[in-house]
C-alpha positions as CSV (number, residue, x, y, z in Angstrom):
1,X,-88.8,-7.5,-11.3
2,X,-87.6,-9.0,-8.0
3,X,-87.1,-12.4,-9.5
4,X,-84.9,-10.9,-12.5
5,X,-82.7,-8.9,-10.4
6,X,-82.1,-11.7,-8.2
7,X,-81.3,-13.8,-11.6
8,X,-78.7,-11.9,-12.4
9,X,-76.9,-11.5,-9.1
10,X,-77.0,-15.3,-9.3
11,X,-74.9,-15.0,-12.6
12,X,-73.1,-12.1,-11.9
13,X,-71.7,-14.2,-8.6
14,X,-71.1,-17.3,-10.6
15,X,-69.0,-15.4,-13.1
16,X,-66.8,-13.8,-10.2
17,X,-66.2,-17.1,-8.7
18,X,-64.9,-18.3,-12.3
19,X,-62.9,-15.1,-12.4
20,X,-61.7,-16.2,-8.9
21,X,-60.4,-19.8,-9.8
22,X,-58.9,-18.6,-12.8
23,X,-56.9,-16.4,-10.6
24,X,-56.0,-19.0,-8.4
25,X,-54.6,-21.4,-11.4
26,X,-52.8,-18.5,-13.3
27,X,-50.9,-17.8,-9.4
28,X,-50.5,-21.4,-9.2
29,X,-48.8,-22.2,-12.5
30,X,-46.7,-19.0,-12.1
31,X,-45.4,-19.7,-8.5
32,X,-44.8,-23.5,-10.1
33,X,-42.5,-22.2,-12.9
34,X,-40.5,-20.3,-10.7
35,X,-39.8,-23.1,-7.8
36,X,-38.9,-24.7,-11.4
37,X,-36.7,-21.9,-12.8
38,X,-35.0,-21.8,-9.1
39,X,-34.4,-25.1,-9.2
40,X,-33.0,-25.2,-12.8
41,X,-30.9,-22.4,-12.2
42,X,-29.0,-24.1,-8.9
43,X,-28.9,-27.4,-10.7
44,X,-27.4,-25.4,-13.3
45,X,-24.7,-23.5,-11.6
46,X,-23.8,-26.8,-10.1
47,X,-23.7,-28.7,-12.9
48,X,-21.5,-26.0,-14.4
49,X,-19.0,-25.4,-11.1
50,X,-18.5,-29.5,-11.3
51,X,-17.3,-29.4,-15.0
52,X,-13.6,-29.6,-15.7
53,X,-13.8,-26.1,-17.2
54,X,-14.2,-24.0,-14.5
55,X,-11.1,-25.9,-12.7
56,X,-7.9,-23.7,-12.5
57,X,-5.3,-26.7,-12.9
58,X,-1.6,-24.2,-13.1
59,X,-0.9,-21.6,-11.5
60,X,-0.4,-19.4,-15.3
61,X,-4.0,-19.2,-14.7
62,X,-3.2,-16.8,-12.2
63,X,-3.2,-13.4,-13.2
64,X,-1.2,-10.7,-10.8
65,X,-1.3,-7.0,-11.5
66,X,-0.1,-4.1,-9.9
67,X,3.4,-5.4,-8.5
68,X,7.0,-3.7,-9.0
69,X,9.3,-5.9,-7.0
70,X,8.5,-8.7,-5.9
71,X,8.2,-11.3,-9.4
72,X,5.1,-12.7,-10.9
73,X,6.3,-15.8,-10.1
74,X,7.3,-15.4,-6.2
75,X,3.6,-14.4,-5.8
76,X,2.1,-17.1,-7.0
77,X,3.7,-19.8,-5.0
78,X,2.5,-17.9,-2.0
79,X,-0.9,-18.4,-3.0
80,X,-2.5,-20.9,-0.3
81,X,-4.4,-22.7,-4.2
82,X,-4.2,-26.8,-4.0
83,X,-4.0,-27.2,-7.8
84,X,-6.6,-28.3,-9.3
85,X,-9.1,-26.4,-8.1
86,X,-12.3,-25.4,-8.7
87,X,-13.1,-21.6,-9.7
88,X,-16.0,-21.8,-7.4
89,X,-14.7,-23.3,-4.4
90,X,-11.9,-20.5,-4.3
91,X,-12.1,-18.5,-1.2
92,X,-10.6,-14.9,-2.3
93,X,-11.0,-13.7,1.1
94,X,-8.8,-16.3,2.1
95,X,-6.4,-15.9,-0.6
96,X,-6.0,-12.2,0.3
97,X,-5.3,-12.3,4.0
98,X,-2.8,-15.0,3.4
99,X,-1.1,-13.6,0.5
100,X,-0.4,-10.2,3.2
101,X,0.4,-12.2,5.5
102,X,3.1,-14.2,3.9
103,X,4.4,-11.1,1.7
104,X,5.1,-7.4,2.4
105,X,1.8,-6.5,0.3
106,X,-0.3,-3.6,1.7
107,X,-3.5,-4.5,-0.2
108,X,-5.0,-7.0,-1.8
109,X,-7.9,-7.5,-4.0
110,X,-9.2,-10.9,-5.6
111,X,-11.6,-11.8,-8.5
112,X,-12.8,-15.0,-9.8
113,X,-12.5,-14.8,-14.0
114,X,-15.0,-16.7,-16.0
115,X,-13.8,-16.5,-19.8
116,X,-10.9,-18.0,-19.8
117,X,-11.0,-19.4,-16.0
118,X,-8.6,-18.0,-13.5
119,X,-7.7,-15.7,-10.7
120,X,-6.9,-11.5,-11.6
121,X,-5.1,-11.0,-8.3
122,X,-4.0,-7.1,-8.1
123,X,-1.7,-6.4,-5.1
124,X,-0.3,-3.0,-3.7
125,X,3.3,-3.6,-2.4
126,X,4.8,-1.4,0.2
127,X,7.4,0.2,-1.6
128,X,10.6,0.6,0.1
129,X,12.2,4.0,0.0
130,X,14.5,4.3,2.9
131,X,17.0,1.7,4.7
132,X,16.0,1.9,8.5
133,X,18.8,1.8,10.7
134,X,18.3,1.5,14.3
135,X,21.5,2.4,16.4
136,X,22.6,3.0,19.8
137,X,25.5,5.2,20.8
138,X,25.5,9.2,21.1
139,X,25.4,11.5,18.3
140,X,29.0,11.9,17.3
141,X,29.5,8.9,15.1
142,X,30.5,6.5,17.6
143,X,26.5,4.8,16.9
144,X,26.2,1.2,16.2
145,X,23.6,-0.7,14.0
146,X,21.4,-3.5,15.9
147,X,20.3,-6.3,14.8
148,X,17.0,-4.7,13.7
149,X,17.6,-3.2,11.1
150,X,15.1,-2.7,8.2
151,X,13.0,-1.0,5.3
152,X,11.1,1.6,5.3
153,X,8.2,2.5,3.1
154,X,6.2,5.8,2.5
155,X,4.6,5.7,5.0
156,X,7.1,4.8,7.7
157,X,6.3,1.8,8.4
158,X,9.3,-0.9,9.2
159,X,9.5,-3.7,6.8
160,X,11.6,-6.5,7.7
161,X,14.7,-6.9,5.3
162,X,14.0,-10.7,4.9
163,X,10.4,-9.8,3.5
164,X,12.3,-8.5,0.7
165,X,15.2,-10.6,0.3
166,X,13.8,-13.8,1.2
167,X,11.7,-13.3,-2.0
168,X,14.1,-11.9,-4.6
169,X,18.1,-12.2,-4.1
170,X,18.2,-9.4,-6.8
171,X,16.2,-6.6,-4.8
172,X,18.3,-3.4,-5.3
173,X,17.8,-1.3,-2.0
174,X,17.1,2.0,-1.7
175,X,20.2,4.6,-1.4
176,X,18.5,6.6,1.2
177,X,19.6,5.6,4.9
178,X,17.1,6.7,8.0
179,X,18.7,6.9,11.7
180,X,17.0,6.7,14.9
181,X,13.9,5.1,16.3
182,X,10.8,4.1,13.7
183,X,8.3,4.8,16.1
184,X,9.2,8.1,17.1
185,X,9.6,9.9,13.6
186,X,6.7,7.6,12.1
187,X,4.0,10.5,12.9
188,X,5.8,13.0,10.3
189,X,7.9,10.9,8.3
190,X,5.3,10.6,5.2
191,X,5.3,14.4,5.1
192,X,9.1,14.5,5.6
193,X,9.7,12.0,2.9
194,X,7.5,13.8,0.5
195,X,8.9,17.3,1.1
196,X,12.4,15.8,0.8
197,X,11.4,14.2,-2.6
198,X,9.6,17.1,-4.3
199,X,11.4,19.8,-2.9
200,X,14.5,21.4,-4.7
201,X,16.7,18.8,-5.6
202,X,19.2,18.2,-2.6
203,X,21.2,15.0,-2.7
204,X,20.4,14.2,0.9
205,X,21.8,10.3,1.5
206,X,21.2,10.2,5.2
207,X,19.3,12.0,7.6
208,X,19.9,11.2,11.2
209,X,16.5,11.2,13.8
210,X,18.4,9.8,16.4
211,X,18.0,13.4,18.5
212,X,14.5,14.9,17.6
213,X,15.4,18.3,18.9
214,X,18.1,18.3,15.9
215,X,17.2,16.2,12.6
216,X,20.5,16.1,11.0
217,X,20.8,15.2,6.8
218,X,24.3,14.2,5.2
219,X,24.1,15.9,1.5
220,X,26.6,17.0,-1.1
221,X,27.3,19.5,1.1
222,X,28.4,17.8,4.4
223,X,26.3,17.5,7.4
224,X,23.6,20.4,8.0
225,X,21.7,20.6,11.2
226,X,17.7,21.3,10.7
227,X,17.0,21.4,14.8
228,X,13.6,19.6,15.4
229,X,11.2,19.2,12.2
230,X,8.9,21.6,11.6
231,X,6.9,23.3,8.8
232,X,10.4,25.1,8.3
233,X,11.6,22.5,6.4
234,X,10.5,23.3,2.5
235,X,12.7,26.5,3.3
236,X,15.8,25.4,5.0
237,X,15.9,22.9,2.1
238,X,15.6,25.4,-0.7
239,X,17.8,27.6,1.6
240,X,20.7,24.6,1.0
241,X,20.1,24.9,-2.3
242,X,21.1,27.9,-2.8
243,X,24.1,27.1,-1.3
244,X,25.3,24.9,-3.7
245,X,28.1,27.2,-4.6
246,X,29.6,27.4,-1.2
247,X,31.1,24.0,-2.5
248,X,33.8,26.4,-5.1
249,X,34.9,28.1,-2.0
250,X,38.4,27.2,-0.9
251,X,37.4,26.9,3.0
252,X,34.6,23.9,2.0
253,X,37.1,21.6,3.2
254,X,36.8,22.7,6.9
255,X,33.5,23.4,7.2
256,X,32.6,21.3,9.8
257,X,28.8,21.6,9.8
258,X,25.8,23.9,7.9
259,X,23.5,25.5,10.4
260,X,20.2,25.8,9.0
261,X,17.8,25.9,12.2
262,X,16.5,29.5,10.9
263,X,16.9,29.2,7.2
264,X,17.0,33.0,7.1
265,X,20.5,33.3,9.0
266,X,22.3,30.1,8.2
267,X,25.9,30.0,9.9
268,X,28.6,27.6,9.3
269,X,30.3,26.0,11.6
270,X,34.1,25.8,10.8
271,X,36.5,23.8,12.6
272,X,36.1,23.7,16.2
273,X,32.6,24.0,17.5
274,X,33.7,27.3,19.5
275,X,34.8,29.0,16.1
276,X,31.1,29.7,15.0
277,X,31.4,32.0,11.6
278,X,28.5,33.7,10.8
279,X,27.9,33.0,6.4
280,X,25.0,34.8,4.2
281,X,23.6,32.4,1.3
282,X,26.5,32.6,-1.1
């Protein structure tokens, strides 16, 4: 009995020891073919950046997307690309931060393309939607324009003129002019820009900053004083428009200013400033 049992624990071992080495090859072979597949696959992806396909020789291979104003063409000569070039070696990164830094683009986003080889480069310009001009002088008209004047986008931030012009001769700039300082008004310009733009349909050309305890717009109208900007403004604006009609009166012509600090009492000012007459909406 003794000597059977310890026949089979002989073989039992012996067949887990086979079992064992078996193991081992099977983990041997597999970790082989993948330092294999690794390798094959770098050698591959080598082989394949190195072959005159993946080479972006003109800059047609160049895909842009997403511009208005600026020309397909403009942007890509300002893409820092040494042609040829190969797909792989392109740094979009690289191409990104110079392409903002060279043009008034507010994002940028890069992508290699494989089939057929190139560049998609989509770009977000900052729109202008206001000439910026910075003046000194005092309120009354006497204000001059400095040498730094500009563009402003939706946001209210001041784009250099020559970003624009230097690029495209033919830029047609916008019709609405902005006095005063940039910095100061930047805080609530985006929400004064939109109100202004969605709100009844005023033809405001100017609106003057230069004082910001009275914003003062130029419209169809003549001049109409706002006082500082608040959350009044959707209102005094729809209050103008209803206004429209004080145009058919025959006094229009010396009306001197539209009051509209409380757009629920709007006076007009006619003639001399001390001749204050008090108007209801028409």
């Amino acid at each position: 009995m003794t000597s059977s049992i310890a026949s089979v624990s002989q073989t039992e071992l012996a067949q887990r020891r086979q079992k064992l080495r078996q193991r081992r090859r099977v983990r041997f072979l597999q970790a082989g073919w993948r330092v294999l597949a690794v390798c094959g696959l770098t050698a591959g992806v080598v082989w394949a950046a190195t072959l005159p396909t993946w080479v972006i020789r003109r800059p047609e291979q160049v895909q842009i997307e997403g511009n208005h104003l600026i020309p397909v063409r403009t942007l890509r000569s300002l893409l820092p690309i040494p042609y040829p070039q190969s797909l792989f070696r392109v740094e979009p990164q690289v191409i990104a931060r110079e392409l903002q830094a060279r043009a008034p683009i507010e994002d940028v986003i890069v992508n290699r393309q494989l089939f057929p080889p190139g560049l998609v480069v989509q770009v977000k310009e900052r729109l202008p939607v206001a000439i910026a001009l910075m003046t000194e002088g005092n309120l009354q008209g006497t204000a001059k324009t400095t040498p730094n004047n500009g563009l402003l986008d939706e946001n209210g931030m001041l784009i250099p003129l020559e970003s624009y012009t230097a690029l495209d001769q033919s830029l047609k700039l916008p019709s609405l002019k902005v006095m005063g300082n940039p910095t100061a008004y930047r805080p609530y310009w985006s929400k004064l820009y939109h109100e202004l733009t969605q709100g009844p349909p005023v033809n405001v050309s100017e609106v003057d900053l230069r004082n910001p305890s009275n914003m003062i717009l130029k419209t169809d109208l003549g001049l109409v004083h706002l006082g500082a900007y608040s959350a009044r403004f959707s209102s005094q604006l729809q209050t103008l428009d209803r206004m429209r009609r004080l145009s058919t009166h025959s006094s229009f012509s010396q009306i001197t200013y539209i009051d509209l600090r409380n757009p629920e009492a709007p006076t007009i000012q006619v003639g001399k400033p001390k001749d204050l007459v008090k108007s209801g909406t028409p």
